[in-house]
Structures are given as structure tokens and as C-alpha cells.
KENU-65082 format. One line per 4 residues: their letters; for each residue x, y, z of C-alpha. Coordinates in steps of 0.1 Angstrom, whole numbers. Last residue first. Example, Ala and Ser with C-alpha at 12.3 -4.5 7.8 and 13.67 -1.06 7.14 Angstrom:
SA	137/-11/71  123/-45/78
This chain:
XXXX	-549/-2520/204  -531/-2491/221  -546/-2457/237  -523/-2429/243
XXXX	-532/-2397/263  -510/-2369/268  -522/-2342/288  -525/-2303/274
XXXX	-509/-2271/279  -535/-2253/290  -556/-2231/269  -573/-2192/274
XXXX	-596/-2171/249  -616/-2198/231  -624/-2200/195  -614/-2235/188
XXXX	-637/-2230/160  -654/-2264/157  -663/-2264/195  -672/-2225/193
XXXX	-694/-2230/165  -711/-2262/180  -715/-2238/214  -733/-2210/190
XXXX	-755/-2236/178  -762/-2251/213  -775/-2214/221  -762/-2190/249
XXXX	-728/-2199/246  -721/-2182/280  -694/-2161/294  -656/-2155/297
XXXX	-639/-2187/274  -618/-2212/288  -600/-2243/273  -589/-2277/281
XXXX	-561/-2296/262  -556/-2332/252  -526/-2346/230  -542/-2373/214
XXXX	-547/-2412/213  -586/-2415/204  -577/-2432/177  -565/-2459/194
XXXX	-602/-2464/209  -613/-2454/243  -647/-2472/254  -646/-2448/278
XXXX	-636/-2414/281  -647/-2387/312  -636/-2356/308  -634/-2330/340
XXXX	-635/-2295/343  -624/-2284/377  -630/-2250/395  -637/-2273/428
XXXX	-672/-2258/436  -678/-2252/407  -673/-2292/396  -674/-2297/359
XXXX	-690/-2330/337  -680/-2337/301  -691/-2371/293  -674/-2388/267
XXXX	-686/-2425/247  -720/-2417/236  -709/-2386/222  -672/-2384/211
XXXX	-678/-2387/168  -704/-2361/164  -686/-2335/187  -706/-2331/219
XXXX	-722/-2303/231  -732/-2299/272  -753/-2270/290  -738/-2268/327
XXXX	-751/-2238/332  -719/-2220/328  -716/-2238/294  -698/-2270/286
XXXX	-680/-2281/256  -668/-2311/240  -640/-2332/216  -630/-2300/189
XXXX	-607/-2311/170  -568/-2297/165  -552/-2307/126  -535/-2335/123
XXXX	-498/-2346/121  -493/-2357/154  -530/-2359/173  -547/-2328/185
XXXX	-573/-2326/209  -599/-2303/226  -619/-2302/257  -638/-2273/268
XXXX	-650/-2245/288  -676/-2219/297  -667/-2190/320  -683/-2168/349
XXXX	-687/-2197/371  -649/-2206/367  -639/-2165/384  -605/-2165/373
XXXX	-575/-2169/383  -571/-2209/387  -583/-2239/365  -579/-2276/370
XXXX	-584/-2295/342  -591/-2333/350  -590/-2363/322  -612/-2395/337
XXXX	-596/-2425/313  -614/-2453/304  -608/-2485/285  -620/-2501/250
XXXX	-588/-2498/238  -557/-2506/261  -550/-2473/280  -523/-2451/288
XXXX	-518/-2420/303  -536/-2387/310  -552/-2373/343  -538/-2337/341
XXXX	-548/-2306/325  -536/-2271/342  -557/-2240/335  -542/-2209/346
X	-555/-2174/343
């Protein structure tokens, strides 16, 4: 299993950034995913998740302003981020887990949990006032 994040950079604040998580070895129709993030010092946050069926959660502070989309056909998670703020500026990671949420309370659990069996290695993003 490979999942390789890329897509980062800078931005000024109140910009976008598109985040892309390619993902190899594994059947991607079989799997939910996510984005997470950890900024220096802090502890790793949950930003979305996405089920097989393309079922989306949000955490509290992300929605409005990130979409979490996939293409199957592609095996690519994406994230799209706009009206970025600097404290948005994170190291950003996808995950994979085998199967379904099943419920949107189960996905909340699994976007506060971090519960997920496989991670990239995460894109640098860095947003500046």
C-alpha cells in the first residue's frame, strides 16, 4: 500500500490550494480515506473523511471552506482548501482504512481518532498573512 500526498506549497491567506493523494496497492473502491494535519508543536486533527460511497464529514472548523472529492477511476483523494488562513499551515497527510464508515457517527469517530490503517508521509503546506 502506498499513498503519496502532493500538491502543497505556499499560499497568501484567503487562497486555495488543491492537495492530491495518490494511492497504489490496493483496491481504492474497497477503502475510505482522509485528510489529516499536524502543525509544529500540536497534536494531529482530523480535517475530513470520505467513504466508498463518497459519503463526506467535515471537522467543525474545515467545512465551508474544504471539499474532499476522490476520483476511482484515478485512485486519487483530493482536498480542495480555500479561503486558507495561516492557521491552516500544516503538515498534511492522507489516510486509508479497508471498508465503509457505515454511519456519519462512526466517520466523526474515525476523523477524531485517526484510527486509520495506512498514511503517507504528508505535504507541506504554509499559508502567510
Amino acid at each position: 500500500v502506498q499513498l503519496v500526498e502532493s500538491g502543497g506549497g505556499s499560499a497568501q491567506a484567503g487562497g486555495s490550494l488543491t492537495l492530491s493523494c495518490s494511492a497504489s496497492g490496493f483496491t481504492y473502491s474497497s477503502y475510505c480515506m482522509g485528510w489529516f494535519r499536524q502543525a509544529p508543536g500540536k497534536e494531529r486533527e482530523g480535517v475530513a473523511t470520505i467513504d466508498s460511497d463518497g459519503t463526506r464529514s467535515y471537522a467543525e472548523s474545515m467545512k465551508g471552506r474544504f471539499t474532499i472529492f476522490q476520483d476511482d477511476a484515478k485512485n486519487t483523494l483530493y482536498l480542495q482548501m480555500n479561503s486558507l488562513k495561516p492557521e491552516d499551515s500544516a503538515m498534511y497527510s492522507c489516510a486509508a482504512n479497508y471498508g465503509t464508515f457505515s454511519t456519519s457517527a462512526r466517520a466523526s469517530k474515525f476523523l477524531s481518532s485517526g484510527a486509520f490503517q495506512y498514511w503517507g508521509r504528508g505535504t507541506q503546506v504554509t499559508v502567510s498573512s
